[in-house]
C-alpha positions in Angstrom: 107.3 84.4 110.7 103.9 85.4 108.8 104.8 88.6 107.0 102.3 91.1 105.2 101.8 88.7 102.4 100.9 85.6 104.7 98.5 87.8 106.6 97.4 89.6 103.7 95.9 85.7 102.4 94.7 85.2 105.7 92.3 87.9 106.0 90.9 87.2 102.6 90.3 83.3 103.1 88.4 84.4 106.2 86.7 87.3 105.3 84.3 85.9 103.4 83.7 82.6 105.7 82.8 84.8 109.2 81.8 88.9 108.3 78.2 88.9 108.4 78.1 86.4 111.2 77.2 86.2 114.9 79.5 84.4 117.1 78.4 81.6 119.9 81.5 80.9 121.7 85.1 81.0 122.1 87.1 78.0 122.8 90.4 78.4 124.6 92.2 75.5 124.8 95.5 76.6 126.2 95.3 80.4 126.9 99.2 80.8 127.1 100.5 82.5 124.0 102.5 85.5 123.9 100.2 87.1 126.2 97.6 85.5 128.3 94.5 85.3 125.9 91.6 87.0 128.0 90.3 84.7 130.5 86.4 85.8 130.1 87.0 86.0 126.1 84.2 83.9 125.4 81.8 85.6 127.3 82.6 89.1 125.6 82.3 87.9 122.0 79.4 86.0 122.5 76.2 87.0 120.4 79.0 89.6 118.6 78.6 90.3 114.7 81.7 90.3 112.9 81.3 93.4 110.9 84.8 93.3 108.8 87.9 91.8 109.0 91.4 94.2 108.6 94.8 94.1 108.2 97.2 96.7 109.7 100.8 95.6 109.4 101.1 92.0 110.6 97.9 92.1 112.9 94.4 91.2 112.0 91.7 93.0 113.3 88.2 91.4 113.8 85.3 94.5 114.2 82.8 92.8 116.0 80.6 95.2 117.5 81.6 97.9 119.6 85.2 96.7 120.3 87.9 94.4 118.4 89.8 91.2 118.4 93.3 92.0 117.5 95.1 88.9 115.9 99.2 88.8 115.5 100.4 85.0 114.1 103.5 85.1 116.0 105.8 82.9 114.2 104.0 80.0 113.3 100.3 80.9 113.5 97.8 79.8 110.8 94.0 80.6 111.2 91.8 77.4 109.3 88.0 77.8 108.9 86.8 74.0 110.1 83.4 72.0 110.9 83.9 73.0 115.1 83.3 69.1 115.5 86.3 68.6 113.8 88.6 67.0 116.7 91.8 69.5 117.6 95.4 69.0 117.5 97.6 69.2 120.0 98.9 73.1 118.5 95.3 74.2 117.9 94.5 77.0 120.7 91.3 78.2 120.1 88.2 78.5 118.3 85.8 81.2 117.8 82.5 79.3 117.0 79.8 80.1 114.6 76.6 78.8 113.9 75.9 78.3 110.1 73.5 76.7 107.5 75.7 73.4 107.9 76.3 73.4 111.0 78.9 75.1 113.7 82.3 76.1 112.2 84.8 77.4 114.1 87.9 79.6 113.1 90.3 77.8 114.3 94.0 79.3 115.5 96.8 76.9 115.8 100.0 77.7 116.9 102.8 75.6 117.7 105.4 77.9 119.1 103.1 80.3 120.9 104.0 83.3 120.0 101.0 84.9 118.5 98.9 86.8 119.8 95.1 87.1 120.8 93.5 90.3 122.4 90.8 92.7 123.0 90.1 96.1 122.6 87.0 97.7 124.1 87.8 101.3 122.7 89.7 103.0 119.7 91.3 100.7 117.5 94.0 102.5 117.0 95.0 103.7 120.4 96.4 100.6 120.9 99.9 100.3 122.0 100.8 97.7 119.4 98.8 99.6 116.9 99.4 103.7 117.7 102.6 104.0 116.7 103.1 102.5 113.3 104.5 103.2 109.4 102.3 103.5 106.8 101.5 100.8 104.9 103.6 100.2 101.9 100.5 99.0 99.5 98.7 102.5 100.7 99.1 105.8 99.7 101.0 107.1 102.0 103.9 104.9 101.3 105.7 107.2 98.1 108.8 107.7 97.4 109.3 111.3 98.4 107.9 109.7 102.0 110.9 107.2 102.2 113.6 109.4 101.0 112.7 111.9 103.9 112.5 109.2 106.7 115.5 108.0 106.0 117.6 111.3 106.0 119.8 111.0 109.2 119.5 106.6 109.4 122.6 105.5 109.4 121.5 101.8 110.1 121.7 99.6 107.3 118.8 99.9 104.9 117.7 96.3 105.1 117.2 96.8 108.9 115.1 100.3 108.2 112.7 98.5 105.7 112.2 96.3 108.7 111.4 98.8 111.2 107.6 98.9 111.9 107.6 102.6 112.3 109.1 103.7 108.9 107.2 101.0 107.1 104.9 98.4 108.5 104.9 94.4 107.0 108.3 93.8 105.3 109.8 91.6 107.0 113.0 89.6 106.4 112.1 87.7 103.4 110.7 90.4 101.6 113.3 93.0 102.3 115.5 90.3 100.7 113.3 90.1 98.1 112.9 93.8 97.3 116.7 94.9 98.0 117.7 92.5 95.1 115.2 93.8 92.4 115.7 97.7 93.5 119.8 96.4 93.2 120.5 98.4 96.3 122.6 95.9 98.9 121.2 95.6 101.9 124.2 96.8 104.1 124.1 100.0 102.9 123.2 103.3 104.9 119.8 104.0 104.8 120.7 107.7 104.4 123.1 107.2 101.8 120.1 106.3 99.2 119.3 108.7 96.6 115.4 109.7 95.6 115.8 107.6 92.6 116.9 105.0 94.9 114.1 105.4 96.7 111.8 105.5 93.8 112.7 102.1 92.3 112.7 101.1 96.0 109.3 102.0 97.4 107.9 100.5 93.8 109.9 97.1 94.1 108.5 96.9 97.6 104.5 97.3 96.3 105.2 94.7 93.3 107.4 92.0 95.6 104.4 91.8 98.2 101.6 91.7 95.6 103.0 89.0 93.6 103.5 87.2 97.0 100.0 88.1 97.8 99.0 86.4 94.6 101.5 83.5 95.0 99.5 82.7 98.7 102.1 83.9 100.6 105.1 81.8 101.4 105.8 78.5 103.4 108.9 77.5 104.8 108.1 76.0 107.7 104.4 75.9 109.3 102.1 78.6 107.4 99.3 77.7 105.6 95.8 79.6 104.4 92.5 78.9 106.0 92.0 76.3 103.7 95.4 74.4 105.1 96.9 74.9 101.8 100.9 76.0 101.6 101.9 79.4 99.6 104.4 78.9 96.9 106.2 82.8 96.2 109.2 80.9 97.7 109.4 79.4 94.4 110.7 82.7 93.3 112.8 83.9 95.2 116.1 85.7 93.7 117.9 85.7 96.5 116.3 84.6 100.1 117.7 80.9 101.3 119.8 80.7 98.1 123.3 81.0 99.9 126.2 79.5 97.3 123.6 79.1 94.4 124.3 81.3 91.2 122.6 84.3 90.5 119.0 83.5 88.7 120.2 86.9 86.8 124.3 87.2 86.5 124.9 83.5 87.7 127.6 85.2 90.7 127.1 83.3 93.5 124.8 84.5 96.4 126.0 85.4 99.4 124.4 85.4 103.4 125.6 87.5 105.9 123.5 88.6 109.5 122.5 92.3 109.6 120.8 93.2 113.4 121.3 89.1 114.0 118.9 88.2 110.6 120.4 86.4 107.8 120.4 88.1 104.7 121.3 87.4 101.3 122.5 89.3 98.1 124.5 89.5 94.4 127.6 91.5 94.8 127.4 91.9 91.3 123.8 92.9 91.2 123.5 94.4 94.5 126.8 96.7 94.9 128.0 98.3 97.5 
């Protein structure tokens, strides 16, 4: 699944390719994703000027004049910026159409297991249901380590699964909680109320420098994500520990072990992650 790194690359190869523009049309080719797109979606974002595209957690949120598209890639989204005469295929869902100097392009969503998302909202952005109630974002300000040592007093769940709870911390998902566990040497099975505020300060900071060197990397591709140029990210190239099951340690050389916490595979070092 698209974490905050993938969607992070996303809104900046778009950005600059649709804010500042008025949309014609919206294309929905199969409207069956994880909610019904809306059936008249065309005819409310019609002569619409994107004013700014955001990120908040894992959703993208287009600003086009009084009211917002909010985005979610599911699992296997990717949003391309194409020529709209550019034939489909068979996973690409919908377009939302431009006119330009060139020509029509279209920003084109493609999705082969469906489980993204594609809505609107007329009023407050953030009185959303999948919106109201999340973390802060852990590249923001809000996001210190005094923050994360008081939310997790009383969490006894394991920290791996806290860092992946959307309302302590929005945009880590499972690869990056890998990631970060490993280079704060925490292991990821431990109580989240166990950790200490220097725990929590190496934490919170691994957690920042892990998703902007994945931000820089292009995100990562394991299976279907690619930018809106079609191109593939490459942080997987650096992982420490995430997929690396019975390799040796890129640090100690002790072998990396996988486990499931809350039914998600995760990895560690024994050695450089103790319990």
């Amino acid at each position: 699944m698209p974490e905050l790194p993938e969607v992070e690359t996303t809104r900046r190869g778009i950005e600059t390719a649709i804010v500042g523009h008025t949309l014609q049309e919206a294309l929905v080719r199969n409207p069956r994703l994880r909610w019904p797109v809306p059936p008249d979606l065309s005819d409310i974002v019609a002569g619409r000027k994107v004013l700014q595209v955001l990120r908040r957690a894992k959703y993208l949120l287009f600003d086009i004049e009084y009211g917002y598209l909010i985005l979610h890639l599911g699992m296997s989204g990717s949003l391309r910026v194409v020529t709209a005469d550019l034939p489909p295929e068979k996973h690409d869902h919908l377009d939302l159409v431009f006119p330009s100097q060139s020509g029509l392009r279209a920003l084109r969503y493609r999705d082969p297991r469906r489980f993204g998302a594609l809505l609107w909202q007329p009023g407050e952005l953030f009185s959303h249901p999948l919106l109201h109630r999340l973390g802060p974002e852990p590249l923001g300000s809000e996001f210190t380590p005094v923050y994360l040592f008081s939310v997790l007093r009383g969490k006894r769940t394991a920290i791996k699964l806290a860092l992946m709870d959307s309302q302590i911390v929005v945009g880590v998902g499972n690869i990056y909680a890998n990631e970060a566990l490993f280079r704060a040497g925490i292991a990821p099975g431990r109580p989240a109320d166990k950790l200490t505020l220097p725990d929590c300060e190496r934490l919170a900071g691994v957690i920042r420098e892990t998703l902007l060197e994945a931000i820089s990397a292009g995100g990562s591709t394991l299976q279907d994500f690619v930018d809106s140029e079609g191109k593939p990210g490459y942080f997987q190239q650096h992982y420490f520990v995430y997929g690396r099951d019975g390799q040796p340690c890129l640090r100690c050389g002790t072998e990396i072990y996988r486990t499931r916490l809350g039914q998600r595979s995760t990895w560690w070092c024994a050695h450089c992650q103790p319990v």
